[in-house]
C-alpha positions as a Markdown table, in Angstrom:
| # | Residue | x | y | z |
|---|---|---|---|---|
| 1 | Unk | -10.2 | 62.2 | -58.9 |
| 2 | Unk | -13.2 | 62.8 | -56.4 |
| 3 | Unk | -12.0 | 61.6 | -52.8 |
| 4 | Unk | -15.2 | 59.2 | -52.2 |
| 5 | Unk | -16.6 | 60.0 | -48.6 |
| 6 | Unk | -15.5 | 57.9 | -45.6 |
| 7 | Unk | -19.3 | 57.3 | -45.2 |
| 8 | Unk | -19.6 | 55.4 | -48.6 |
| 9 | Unk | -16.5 | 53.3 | -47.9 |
| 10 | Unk | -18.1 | 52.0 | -44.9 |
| 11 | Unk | -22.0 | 51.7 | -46.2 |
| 12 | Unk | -23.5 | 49.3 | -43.6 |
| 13 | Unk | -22.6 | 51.8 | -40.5 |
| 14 | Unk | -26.0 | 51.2 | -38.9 |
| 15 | Unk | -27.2 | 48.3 | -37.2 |
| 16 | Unk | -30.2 | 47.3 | -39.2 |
| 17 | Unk | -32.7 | 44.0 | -37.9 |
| 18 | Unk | -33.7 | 40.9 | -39.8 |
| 19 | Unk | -37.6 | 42.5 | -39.4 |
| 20 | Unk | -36.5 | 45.7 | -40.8 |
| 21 | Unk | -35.2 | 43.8 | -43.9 |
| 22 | Unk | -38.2 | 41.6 | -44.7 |
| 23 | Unk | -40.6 | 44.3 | -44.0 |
| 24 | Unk | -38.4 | 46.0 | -47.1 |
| 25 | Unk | -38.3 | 42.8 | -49.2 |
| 26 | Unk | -42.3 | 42.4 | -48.5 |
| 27 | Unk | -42.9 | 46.2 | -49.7 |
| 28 | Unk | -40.9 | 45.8 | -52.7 |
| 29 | Unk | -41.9 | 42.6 | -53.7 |
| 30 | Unk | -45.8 | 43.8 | -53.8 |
| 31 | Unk | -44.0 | 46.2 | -57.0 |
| 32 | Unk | -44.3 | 49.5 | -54.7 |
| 33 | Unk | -41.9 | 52.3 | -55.6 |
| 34 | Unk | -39.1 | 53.5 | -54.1 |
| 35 | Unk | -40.4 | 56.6 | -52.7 |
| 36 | Unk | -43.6 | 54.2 | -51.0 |
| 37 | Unk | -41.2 | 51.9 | -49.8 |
| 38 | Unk | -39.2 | 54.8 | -48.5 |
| 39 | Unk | -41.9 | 56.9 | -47.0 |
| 40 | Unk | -43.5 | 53.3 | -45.6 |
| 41 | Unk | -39.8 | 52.2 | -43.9 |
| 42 | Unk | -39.7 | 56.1 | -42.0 |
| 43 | Unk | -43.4 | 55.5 | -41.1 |
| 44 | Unk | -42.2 | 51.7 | -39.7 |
| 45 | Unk | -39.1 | 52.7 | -37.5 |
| 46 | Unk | -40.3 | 55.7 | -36.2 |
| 47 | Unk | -40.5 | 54.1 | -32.8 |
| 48 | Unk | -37.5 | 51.8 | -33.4 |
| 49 | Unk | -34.8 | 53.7 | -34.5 |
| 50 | Unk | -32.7 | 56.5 | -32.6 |
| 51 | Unk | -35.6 | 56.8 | -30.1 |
| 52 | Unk | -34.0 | 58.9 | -27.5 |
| 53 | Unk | -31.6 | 60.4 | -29.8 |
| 54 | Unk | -31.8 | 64.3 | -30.6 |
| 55 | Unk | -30.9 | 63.3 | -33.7 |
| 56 | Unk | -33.6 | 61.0 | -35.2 |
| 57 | Unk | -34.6 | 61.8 | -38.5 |
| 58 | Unk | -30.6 | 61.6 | -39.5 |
| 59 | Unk | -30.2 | 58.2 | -38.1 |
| 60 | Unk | -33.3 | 57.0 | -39.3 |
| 61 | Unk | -32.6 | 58.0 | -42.8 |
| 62 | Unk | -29.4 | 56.2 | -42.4 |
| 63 | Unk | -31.0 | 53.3 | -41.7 |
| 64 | Unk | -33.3 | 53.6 | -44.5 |
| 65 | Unk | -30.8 | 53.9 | -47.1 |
| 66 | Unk | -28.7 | 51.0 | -46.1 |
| 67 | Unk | -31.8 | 48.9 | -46.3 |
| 68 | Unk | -32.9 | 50.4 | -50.1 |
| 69 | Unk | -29.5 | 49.8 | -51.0 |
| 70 | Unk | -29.6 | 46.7 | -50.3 |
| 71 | Unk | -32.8 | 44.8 | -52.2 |
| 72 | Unk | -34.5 | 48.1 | -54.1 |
| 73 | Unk | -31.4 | 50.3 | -55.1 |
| 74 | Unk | -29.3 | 47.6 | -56.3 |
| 75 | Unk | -26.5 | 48.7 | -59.5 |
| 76 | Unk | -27.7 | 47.2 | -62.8 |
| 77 | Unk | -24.9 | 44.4 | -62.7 |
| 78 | Unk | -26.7 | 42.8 | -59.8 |
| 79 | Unk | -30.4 | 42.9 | -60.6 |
| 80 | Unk | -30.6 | 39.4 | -61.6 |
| 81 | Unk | -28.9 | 38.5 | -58.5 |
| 82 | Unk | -31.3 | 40.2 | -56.6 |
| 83 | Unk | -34.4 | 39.2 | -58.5 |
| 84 | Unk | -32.9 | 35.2 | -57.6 |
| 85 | Unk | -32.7 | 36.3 | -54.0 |
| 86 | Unk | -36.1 | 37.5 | -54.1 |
| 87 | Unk | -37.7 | 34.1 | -55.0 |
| 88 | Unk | -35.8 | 32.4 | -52.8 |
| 89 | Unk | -36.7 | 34.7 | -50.1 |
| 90 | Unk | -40.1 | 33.8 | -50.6 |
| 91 | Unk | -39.7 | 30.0 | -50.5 |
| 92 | Unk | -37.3 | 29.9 | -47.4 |
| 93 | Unk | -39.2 | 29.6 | -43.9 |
| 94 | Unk | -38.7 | 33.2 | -42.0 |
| 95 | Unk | -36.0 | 31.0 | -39.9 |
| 96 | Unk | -33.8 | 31.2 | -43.2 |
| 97 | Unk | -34.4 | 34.6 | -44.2 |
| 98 | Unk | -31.3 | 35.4 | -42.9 |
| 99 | Unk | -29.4 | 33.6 | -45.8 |
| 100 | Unk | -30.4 | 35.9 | -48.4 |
| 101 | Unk | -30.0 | 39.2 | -46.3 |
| 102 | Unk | -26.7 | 37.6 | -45.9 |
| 103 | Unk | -25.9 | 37.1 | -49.5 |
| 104 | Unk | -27.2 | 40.3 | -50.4 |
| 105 | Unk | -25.1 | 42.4 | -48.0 |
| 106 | Unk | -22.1 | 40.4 | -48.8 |
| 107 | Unk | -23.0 | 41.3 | -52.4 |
| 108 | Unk | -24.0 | 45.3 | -52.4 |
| 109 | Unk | -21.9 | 46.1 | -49.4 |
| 110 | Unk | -17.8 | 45.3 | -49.5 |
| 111 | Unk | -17.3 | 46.8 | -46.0 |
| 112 | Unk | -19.9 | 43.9 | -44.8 |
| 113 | Unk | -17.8 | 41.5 | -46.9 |
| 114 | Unk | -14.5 | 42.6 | -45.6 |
| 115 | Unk | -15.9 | 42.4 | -41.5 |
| 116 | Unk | -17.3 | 38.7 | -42.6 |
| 117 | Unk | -14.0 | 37.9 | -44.2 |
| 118 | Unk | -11.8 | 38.5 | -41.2 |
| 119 | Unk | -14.4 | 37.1 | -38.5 |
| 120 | Unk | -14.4 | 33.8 | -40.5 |
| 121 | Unk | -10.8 | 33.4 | -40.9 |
| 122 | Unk | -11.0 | 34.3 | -37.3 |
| 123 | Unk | -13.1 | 31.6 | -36.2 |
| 124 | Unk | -11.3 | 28.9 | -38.4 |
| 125 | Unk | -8.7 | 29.4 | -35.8 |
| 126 | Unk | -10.2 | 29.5 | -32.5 |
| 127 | Unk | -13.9 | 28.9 | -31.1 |
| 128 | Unk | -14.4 | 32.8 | -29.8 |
| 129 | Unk | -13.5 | 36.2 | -31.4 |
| 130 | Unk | -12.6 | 39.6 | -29.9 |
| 131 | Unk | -13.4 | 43.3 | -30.6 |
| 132 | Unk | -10.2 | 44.0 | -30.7 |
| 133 | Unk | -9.0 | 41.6 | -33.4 |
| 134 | Unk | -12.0 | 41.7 | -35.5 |
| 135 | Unk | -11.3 | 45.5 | -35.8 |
| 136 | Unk | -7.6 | 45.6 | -35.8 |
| 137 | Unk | -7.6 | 43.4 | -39.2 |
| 138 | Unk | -10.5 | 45.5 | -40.8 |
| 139 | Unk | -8.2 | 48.8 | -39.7 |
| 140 | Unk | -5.9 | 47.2 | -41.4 |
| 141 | Unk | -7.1 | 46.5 | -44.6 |
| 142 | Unk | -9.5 | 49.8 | -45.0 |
| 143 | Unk | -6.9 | 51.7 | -42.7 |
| 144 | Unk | -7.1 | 53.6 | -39.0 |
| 145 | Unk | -9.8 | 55.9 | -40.3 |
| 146 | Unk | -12.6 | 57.6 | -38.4 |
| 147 | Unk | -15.8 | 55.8 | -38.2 |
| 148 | Unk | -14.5 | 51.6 | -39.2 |
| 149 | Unk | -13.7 | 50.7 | -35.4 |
| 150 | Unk | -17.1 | 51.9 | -34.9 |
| 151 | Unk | -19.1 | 50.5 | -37.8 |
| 152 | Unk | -17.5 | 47.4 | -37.1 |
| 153 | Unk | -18.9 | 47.6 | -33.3 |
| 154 | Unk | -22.2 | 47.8 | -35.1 |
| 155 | Unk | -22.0 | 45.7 | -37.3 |
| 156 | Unk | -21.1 | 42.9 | -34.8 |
| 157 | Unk | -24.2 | 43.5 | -32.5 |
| 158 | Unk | -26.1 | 43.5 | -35.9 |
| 159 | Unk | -25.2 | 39.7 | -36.4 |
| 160 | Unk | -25.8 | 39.2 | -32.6 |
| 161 | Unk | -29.3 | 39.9 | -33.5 |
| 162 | Unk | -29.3 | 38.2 | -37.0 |
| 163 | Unk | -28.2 | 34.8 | -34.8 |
| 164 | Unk | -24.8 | 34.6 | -36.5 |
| 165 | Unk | -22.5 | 35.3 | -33.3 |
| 166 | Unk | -23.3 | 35.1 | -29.8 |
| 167 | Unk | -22.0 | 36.9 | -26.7 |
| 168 | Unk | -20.0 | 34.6 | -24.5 |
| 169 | Unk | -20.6 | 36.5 | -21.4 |
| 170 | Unk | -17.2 | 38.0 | -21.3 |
| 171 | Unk | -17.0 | 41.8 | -22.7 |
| 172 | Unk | -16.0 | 42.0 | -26.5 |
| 173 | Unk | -15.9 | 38.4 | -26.7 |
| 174 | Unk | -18.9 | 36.5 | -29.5 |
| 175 | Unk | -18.8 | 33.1 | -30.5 |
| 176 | Unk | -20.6 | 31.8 | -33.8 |
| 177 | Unk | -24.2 | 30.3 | -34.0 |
| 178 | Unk | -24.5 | 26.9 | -34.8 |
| 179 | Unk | -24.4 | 27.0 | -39.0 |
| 180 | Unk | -27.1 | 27.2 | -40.8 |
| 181 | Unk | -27.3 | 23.7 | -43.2 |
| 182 | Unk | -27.9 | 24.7 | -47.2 |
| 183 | Unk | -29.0 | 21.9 | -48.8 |
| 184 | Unk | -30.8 | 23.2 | -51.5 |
| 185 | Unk | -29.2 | 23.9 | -55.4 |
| 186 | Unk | -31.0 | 27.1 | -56.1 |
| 187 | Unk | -29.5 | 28.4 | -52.9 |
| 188 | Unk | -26.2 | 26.5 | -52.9 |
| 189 | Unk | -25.7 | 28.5 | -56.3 |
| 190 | Unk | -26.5 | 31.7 | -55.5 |
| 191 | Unk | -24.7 | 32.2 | -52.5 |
| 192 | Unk | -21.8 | 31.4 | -54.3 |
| 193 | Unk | -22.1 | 33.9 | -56.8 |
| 194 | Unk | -22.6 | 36.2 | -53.8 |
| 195 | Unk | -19.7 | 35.4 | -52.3 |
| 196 | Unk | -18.2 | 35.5 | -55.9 |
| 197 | Unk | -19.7 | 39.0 | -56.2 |
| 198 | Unk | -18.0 | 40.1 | -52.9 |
| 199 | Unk | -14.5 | 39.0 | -53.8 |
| 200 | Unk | -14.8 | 40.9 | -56.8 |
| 201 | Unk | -13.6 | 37.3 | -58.4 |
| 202 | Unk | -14.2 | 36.1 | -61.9 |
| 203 | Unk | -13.9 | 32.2 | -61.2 |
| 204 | Unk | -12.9 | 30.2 | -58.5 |
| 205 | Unk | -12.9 | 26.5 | -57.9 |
| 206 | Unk | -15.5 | 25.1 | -56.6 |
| 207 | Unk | -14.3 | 23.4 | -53.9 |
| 208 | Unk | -12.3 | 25.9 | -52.5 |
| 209 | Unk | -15.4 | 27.9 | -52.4 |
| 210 | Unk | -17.6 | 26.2 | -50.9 |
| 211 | Unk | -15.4 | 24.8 | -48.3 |
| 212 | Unk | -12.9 | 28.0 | -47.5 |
| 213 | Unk | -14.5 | 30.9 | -48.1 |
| 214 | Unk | -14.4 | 33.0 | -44.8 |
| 215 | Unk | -17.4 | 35.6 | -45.9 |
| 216 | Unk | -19.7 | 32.4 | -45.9 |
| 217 | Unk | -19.1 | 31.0 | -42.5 |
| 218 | Unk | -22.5 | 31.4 | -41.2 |
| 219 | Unk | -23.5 | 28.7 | -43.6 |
| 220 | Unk | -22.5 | 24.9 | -44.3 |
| 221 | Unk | -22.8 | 24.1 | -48.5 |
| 222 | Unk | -22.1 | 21.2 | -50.2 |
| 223 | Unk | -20.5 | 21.4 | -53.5 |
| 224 | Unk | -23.0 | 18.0 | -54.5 |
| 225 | Unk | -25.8 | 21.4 | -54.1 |
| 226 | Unk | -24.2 | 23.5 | -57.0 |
| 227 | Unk | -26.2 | 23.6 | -60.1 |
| 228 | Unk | -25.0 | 25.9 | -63.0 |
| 229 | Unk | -27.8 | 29.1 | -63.8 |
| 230 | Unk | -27.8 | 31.5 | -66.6 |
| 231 | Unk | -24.9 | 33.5 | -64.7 |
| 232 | Unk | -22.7 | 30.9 | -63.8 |
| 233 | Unk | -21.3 | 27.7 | -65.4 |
| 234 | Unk | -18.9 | 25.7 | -64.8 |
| 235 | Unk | -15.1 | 24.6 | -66.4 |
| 236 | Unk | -12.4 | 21.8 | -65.8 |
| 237 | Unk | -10.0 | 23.1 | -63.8 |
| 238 | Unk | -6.5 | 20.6 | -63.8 |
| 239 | Unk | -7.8 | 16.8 | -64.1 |
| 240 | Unk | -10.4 | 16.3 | -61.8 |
| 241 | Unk | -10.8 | 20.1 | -60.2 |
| 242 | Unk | -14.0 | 21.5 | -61.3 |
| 243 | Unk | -14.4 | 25.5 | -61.4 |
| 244 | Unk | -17.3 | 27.9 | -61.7 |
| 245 | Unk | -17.1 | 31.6 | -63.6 |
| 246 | Unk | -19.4 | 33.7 | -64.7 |
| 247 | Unk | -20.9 | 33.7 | -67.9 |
| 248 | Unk | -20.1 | 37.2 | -68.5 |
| 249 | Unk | -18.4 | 38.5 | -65.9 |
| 250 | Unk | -18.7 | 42.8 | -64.7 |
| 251 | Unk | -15.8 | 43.7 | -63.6 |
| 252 | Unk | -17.1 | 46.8 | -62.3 |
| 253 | Unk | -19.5 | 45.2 | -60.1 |
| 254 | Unk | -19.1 | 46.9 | -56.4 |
């Protein structure tokens, strides 16, 4: 079996901005291809990305894929998912934006998912988070491998600038944002599949997802906000437990 490349484990190994992401979500939802939206997103970070770098069309590139991944090159399993997040996007205030980049990542990128995962059990148990835990648990789980101690550096000072951590003032030391309140179904819902999507989970109860799942910690639900779509419904789970599963559940979905 093909070894897949260290590179494709990892995925989201550049720090991308919130502006970079709805400038991609804007291009794509006026129906522009991907080679416009790729040729307009070079032309865009030019002077933002890798500026004094000698290596600047690579890292740029980088950049570029990660954000076509993300909302244009999506796998078939999850088009739906992103055509939801793409009207939503468009009825959140550019303050919330940031919800469905989140649930998108979470989604197309497990390496984003698995970095989310352990800073949110992380901050369950104390107010601040280090460096040095957050990457000894991801080591852990993906393995001491060239390249995840770094991408999880990056991807830290990504969420920095997306407002979900904060630096305390002492080195390698972030605290979370205040959470971000969703009080809406449409949204409610769909984050939950996202964080569904991530686990690579069938079902789950409902509860226990919107109250303990550690990839969603930028975010404070309410299971009264859950409203069942063409995707997901929902089942009696025990007496008075209720559960949510997919309709028809891919379990290749990655």
């Amino acid at each position: 079996m093909k070894r897949r490349s260290k590179s494709a484990e990892i995925g989201f190994g550049q720090p991308v901005k919130l502006s970079w992401l709805d400038f991609t979500v804007e291009r794509f939802s006026k129906g522009e291809t991907i080679t416009e939206i790729r040729e307009a997103l070079l032309d865009y970070l030019s002077d933002k990305v890798a500026i004094n770098s000698t290596a600047k069309s690579g890292v740029r590139q980088k950049a570029v894929n990660i954000l076509l991944k993300m909302w244009v090159k999506v796998p078939e399993s999850q088009a739906a998912f992103r055509n939801e997040g793409l009207a939503l996007y468009k009825n959140l205030p550019e303050e919330n934006h940031v919800m469905v980049h989140w649930g998108m990542a979470m989604a197309i990128y497990p390496f984003f998912a698995t970095v989310a995962e352990h800073v949110g059990r992380l901050l369950r148990l104390q107010k601040t988070v280090t460096m040095a835990q957050i990457q000894k648990r991801v080591q852990e789980k993906m393995g001491q491998r060239e390249g995840v101690a770094t991408a999880t550096q990056k991807l830290i000072r990504c969420w920095i600038d997306w407002g979900i951590l904060k630096d305390t003032g002492k080195r390698g030391i972030y605290a979370a944002m205040p959470q971000k309140t969703v009080n809406e179904n449409q949204l409610t819902s769909w984050l939950l599949e996202g964080a569904l999507i991530a686990a690579k989970e069938a079902s789950a109860p409902l509860d226990t997802l919107v109250n303990y799942t550690p990839t969603l910690f930028p975010f404070k639900l309410s299971s009264s906000y859950f409203s069942p779509n063409e995707r997901l419904e929902t089942f009696n789970q025990g007496v008075s437990e209720v559960g949510i599963t997919f309709v028809r559940y891919q379990s290749g979905q990655e």
